[in-house]
N, C-alpha and C positions, 0 to 999 in steps of 0.2 A: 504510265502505260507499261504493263508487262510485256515480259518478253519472252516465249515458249519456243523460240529456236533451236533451245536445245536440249529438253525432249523428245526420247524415243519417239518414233510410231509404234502400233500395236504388233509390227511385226517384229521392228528389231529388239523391243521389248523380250518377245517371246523366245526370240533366235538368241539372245543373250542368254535368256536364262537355260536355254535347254544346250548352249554352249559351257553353261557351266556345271550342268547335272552332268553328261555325260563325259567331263573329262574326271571327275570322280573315281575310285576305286570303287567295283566293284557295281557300276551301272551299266546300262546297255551302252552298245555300240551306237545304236539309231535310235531315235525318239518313237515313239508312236503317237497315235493320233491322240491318246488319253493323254498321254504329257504335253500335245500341243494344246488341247483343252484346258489343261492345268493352267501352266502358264499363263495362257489367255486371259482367264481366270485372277491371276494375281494383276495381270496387269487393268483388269477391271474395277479389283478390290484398292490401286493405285497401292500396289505394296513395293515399296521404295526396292532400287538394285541393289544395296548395300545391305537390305534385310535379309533378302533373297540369299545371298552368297552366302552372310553368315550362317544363315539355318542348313545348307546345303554343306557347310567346314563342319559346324559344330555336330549335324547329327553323322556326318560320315567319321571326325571322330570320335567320338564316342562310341562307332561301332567297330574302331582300327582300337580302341583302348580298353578292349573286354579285358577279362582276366584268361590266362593262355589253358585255365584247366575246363573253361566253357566250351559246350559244342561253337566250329563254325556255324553263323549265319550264310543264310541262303543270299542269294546277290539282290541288289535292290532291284525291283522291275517296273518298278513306273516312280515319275515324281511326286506323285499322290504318297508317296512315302514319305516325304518331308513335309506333310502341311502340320501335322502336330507341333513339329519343331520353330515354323515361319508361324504358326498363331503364338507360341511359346514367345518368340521373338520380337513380336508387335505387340503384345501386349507388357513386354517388360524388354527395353530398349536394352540393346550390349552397349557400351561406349566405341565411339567411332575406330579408336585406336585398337580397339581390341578387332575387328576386322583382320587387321595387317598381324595378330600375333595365330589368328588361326591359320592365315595361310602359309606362317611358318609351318606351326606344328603339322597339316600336312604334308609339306616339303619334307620335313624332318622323317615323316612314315613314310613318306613314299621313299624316300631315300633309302629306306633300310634292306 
């Protein structure tokens, strides 16, 4: 018999993920209704939490890692921003351990 105790509901699913878009550099303050959709959304397509966070490191750095002679970008405004990067990601897996090296590296920026 399995045992589903300890997944999410669809809400804390969704309250997760848009807890970790917006502690991000350079996203809103507050979600809106398109990013509760979003969300939603992943959590229909059953797109694992660990894929979530890494497409969410990997494309905010990569936009912390321009070259400094490029215009700034404009701030990201919805989470519809990262789905290029979360298809990117589920179709060709990161290794588990690489999770924990991008949330250095944005410690490391944000630190700076």
């Amino acid at each position: 018999m399995a045992v589903y105790e300890n997944l999410p509901s669809q809400n804390q699913y969704v309250d997760a993920v848009l807890s970790l878009y917006l502690k991000l550099p350079d996203t809103p303050h507050k979600p809106s209704y398109y990013d509760r959709l979003t969300a939603s959304g992943f959590f229909a397509q059953q797109i694992p939490m660990n894929t979530i966070e890494a497409a969410l490191l990997l494309a905010s750095l990569r936009r912390l890692s321009r070259q400094g002679e490029q215009p700034p970008l404009s701030p990201v405004r919805s989470l519809a921003y990262f789905v290029p990067v979360i298809q990117e990601l589920t179709a060709a897996p990161l290794p588990d351990e690489y999770l924990q090296y991008l949330r250095l590296k944005l410690r490391s920026f944000s630190s700076r």
